[in-house]
C-alpha positions as CSV (number, residue, x, y, z in Angstrom):
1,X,6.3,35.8,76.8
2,X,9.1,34.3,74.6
3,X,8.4,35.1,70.6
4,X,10.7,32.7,68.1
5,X,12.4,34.8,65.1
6,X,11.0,33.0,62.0
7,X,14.4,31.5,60.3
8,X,14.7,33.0,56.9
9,X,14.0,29.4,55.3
10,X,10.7,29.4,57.0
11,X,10.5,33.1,55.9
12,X,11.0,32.0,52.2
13,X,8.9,28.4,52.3
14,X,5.5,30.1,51.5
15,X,6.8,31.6,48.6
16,X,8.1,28.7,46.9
17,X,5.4,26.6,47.7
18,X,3.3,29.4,46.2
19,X,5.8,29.4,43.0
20,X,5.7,25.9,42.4
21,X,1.8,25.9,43.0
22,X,1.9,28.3,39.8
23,X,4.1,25.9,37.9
24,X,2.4,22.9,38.5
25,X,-1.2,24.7,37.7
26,X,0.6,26.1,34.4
27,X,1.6,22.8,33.5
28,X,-1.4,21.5,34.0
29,X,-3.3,23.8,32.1
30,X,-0.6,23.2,29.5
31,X,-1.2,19.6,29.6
32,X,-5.1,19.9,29.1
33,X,-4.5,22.2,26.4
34,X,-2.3,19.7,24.6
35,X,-5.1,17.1,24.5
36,X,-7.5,19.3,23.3
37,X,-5.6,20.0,20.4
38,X,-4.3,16.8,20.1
39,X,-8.3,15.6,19.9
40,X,-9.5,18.1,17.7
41,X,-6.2,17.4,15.3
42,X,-7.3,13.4,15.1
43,X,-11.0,15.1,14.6
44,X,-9.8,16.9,12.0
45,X,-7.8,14.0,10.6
46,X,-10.3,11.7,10.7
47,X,-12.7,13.7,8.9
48,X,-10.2,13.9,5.9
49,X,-9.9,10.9,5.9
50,X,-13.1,9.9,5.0
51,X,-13.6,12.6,2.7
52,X,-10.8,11.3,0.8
53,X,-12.3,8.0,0.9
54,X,-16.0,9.1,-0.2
55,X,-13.5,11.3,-3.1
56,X,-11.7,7.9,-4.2
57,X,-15.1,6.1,-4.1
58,X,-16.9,8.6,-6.6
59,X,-13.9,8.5,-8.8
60,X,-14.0,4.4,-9.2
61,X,-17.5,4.9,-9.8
62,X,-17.2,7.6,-12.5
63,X,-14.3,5.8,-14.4
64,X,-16.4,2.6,-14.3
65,X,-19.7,4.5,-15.4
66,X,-17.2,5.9,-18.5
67,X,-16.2,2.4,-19.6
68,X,-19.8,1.4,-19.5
69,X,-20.7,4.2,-21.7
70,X,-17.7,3.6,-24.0
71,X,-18.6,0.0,-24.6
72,X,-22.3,1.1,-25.7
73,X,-21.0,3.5,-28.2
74,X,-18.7,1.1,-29.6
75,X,-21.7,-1.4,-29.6
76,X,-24.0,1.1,-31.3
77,X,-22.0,2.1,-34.0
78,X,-20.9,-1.8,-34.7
79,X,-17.8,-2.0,-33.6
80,X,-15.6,-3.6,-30.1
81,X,-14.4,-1.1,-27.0
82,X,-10.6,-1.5,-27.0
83,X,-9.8,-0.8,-23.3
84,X,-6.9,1.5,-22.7
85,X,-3.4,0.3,-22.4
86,X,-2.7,-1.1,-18.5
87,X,-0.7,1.5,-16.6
88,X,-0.2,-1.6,-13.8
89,X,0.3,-4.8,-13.5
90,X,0.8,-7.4,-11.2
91,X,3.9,-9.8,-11.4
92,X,3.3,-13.4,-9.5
93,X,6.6,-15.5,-9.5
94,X,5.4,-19.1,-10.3
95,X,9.0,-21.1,-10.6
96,X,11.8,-21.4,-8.3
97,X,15.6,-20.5,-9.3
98,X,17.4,-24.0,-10.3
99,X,19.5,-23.7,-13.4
100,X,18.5,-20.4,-14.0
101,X,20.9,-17.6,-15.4
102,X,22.8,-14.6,-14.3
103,X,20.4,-12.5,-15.9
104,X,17.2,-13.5,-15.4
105,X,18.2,-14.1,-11.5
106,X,18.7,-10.4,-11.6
107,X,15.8,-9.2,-13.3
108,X,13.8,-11.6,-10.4
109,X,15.6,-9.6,-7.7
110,X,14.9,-6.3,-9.4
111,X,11.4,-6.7,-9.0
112,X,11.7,-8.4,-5.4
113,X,10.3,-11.4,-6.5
114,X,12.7,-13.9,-4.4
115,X,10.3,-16.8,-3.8
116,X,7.6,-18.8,-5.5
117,X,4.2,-17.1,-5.3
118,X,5.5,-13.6,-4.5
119,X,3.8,-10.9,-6.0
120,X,4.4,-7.2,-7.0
121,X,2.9,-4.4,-8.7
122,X,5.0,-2.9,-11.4
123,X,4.1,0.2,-13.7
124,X,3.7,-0.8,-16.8
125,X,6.0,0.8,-19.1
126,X,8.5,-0.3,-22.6
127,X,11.6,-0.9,-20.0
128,X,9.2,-3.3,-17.7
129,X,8.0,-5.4,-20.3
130,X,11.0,-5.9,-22.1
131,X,12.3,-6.9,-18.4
132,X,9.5,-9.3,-18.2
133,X,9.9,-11.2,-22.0
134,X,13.3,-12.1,-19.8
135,X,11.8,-14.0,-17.5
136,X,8.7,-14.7,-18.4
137,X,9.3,-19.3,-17.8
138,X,9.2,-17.8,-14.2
139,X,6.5,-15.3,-14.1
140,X,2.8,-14.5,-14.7
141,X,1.1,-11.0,-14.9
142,X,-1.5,-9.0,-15.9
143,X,-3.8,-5.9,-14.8
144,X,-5.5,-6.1,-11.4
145,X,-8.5,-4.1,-10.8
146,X,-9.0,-2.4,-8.1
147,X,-11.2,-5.6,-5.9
148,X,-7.6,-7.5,-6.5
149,X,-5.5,-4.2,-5.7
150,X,-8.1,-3.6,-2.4
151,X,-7.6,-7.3,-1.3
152,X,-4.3,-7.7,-1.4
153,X,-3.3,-4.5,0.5
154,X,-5.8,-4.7,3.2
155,X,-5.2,-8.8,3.6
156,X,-1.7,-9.3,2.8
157,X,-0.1,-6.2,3.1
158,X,2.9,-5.3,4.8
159,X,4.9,-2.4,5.0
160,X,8.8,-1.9,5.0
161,X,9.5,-0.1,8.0
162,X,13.2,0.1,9.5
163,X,13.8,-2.2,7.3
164,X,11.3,-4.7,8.7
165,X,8.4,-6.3,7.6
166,X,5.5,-4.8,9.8
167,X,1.4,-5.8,8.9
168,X,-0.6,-2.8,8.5
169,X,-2.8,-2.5,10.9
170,X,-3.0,0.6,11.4
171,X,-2.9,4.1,9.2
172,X,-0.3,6.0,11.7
173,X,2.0,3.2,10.4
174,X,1.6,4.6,7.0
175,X,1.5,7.9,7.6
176,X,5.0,7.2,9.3
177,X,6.2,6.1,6.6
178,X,4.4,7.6,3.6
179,X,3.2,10.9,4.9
180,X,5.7,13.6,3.4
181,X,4.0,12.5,0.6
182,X,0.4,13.2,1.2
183,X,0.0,9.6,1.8
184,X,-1.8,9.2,5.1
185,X,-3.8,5.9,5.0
186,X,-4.9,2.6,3.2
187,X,-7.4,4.2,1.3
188,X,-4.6,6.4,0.0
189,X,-1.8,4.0,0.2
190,X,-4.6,2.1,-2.4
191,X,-5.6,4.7,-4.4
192,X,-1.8,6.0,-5.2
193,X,-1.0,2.1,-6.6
194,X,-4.4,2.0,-8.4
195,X,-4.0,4.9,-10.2
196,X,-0.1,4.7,-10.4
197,X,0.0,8.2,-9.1
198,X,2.9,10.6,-8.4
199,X,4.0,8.9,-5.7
200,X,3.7,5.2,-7.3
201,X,7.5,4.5,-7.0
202,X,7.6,5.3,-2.9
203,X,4.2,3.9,-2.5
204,X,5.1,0.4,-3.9
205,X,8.4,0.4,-2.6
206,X,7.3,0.7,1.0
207,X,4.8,-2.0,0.0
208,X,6.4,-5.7,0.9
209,X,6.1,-8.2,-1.9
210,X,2.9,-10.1,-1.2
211,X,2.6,-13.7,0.0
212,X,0.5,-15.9,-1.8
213,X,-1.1,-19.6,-1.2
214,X,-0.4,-22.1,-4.5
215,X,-3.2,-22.0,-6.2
216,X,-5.5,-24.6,-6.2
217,X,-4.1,-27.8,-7.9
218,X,-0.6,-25.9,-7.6
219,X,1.8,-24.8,-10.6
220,X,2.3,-27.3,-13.6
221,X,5.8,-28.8,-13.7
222,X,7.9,-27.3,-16.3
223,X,7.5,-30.6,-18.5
224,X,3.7,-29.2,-19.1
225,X,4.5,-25.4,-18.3
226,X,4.2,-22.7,-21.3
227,X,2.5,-19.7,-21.9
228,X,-1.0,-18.6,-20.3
229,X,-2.8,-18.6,-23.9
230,X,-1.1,-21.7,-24.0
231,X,-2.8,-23.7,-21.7
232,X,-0.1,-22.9,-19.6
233,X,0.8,-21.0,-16.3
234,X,3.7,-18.4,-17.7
235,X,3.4,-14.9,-19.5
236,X,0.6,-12.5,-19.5
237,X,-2.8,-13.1,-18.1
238,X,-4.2,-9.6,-18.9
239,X,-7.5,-9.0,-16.4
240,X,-7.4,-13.0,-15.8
241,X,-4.8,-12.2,-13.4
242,X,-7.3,-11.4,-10.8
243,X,-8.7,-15.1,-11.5
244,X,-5.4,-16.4,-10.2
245,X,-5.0,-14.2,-7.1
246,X,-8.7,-14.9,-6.1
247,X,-7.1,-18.8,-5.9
248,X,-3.8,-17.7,-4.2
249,X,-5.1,-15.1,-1.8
């Protein structure tokens, strides 16, 4: 009987099968592994994020309950509840550029506001509104609340990412964006421009200016334009600002 000598790559086959066996099971197990983490890190995410949420919701609620309570005093003691001075405002562009000057034109493009019912938020400080008295024949503004601030975000708002103008749809593209600053979702994104937190200045920055709709009857042609108390479209509405963006959202 004839026996065949085994070749040494026949020898050695087994042992590389066995070897890459090993590897693909340890990659494998790596792999499952992976997604588990992965899962229990959006768990884990996800549950913050609607903690934070509930957290925003019961601080609205307590700073509402506190102005309630500060107008009864001031009614019980005979006298008017003087609401704190706005730390925000929203800026609504209501006239186009024709004839206008150097200046102005530069404040407009300062605050992003390079078409007809653009909007911004702004923090409200001595440098802004001395800004704004410059071109206030081609502005309105005043102090949104938080509905305005809420409605605007989640139905016009747009994010500046790679320089482009991307709808957020979803919180990973904030967190892309925003999250070396704690900023992980609307909610957040909402709550920093609200409260004109820490982080207002990257917050609002990544924010696109909004598009808005003319308002209903449109603007009034600068033969009949003047100021808001006026009769008139320009200047500063105060909290009648959210009238105007319920009609242009």
């Amino acid at each position: 009987m004839l026996f065949s000598v085994p070749t040494a790559q026949q020898v050695l086959l087994p042992e590389t099968l066995l070897k890459k066996e090993k590897s693909d099971a340890s990659a494998e197990a790596k792999a499952t592994e992976a997604k588990i983490q992965s899962r229990k890190a959006r768990i884990t995410k996800r549950r913050e994020l609607v903690r934070r949420a509930a957290s925003y919701r019961r601080e609205y609620q307590s700073s509402e309950r506190d102005i309630i309570e500060l107008k009864r005093q001031a009614k019980a003691n005979g006298s008017y509840y003087v609401p704190a001075q706005a730390k925000l405002l929203l800026v609504v562009r209501i006239r186009g550029i024709n004839n206008i000057a150097p200046k102005p034109r530069k404040v407009l493009q300062l605050f992003r506001l390079l078409q007809i019912n653009n909007a911004v938020f702004v923090r409200a400080n001595k440098a802004t509104l001395e800004m704004l008295q410059l071109v206030l024949p081609y502005v309105t503004f005043g102090e949104p609340n938080l509905k305005t601030i809420r409605e605007l975000v989640y139905k016009r708002g747009y994010g500046k990412i790679n320089k482009q103008r991307i709808a957020l749809h979803d919180n990973a593209l904030i967190e892309q964006s925003l999250g070396k600053y704690n900023i992980l979702s609307m909610e957040d994104l909402i709550h920093e421009i609200a409260t004109v937190g820490p982080n207002f200045k990257e917050a609002n920055t990544f924010l696109w200016p909004f598009k808005l709709s003319n308002p209903t009857g449109g603007w009034r042609t600068r033969k009949f334009s003047g100021h808001f108390i006026e009769g008139g479209d320009e200047g500063n509405r105060e909290r009648f600002i959210n009238n105007l963006v319920q009609a242009m959202n």
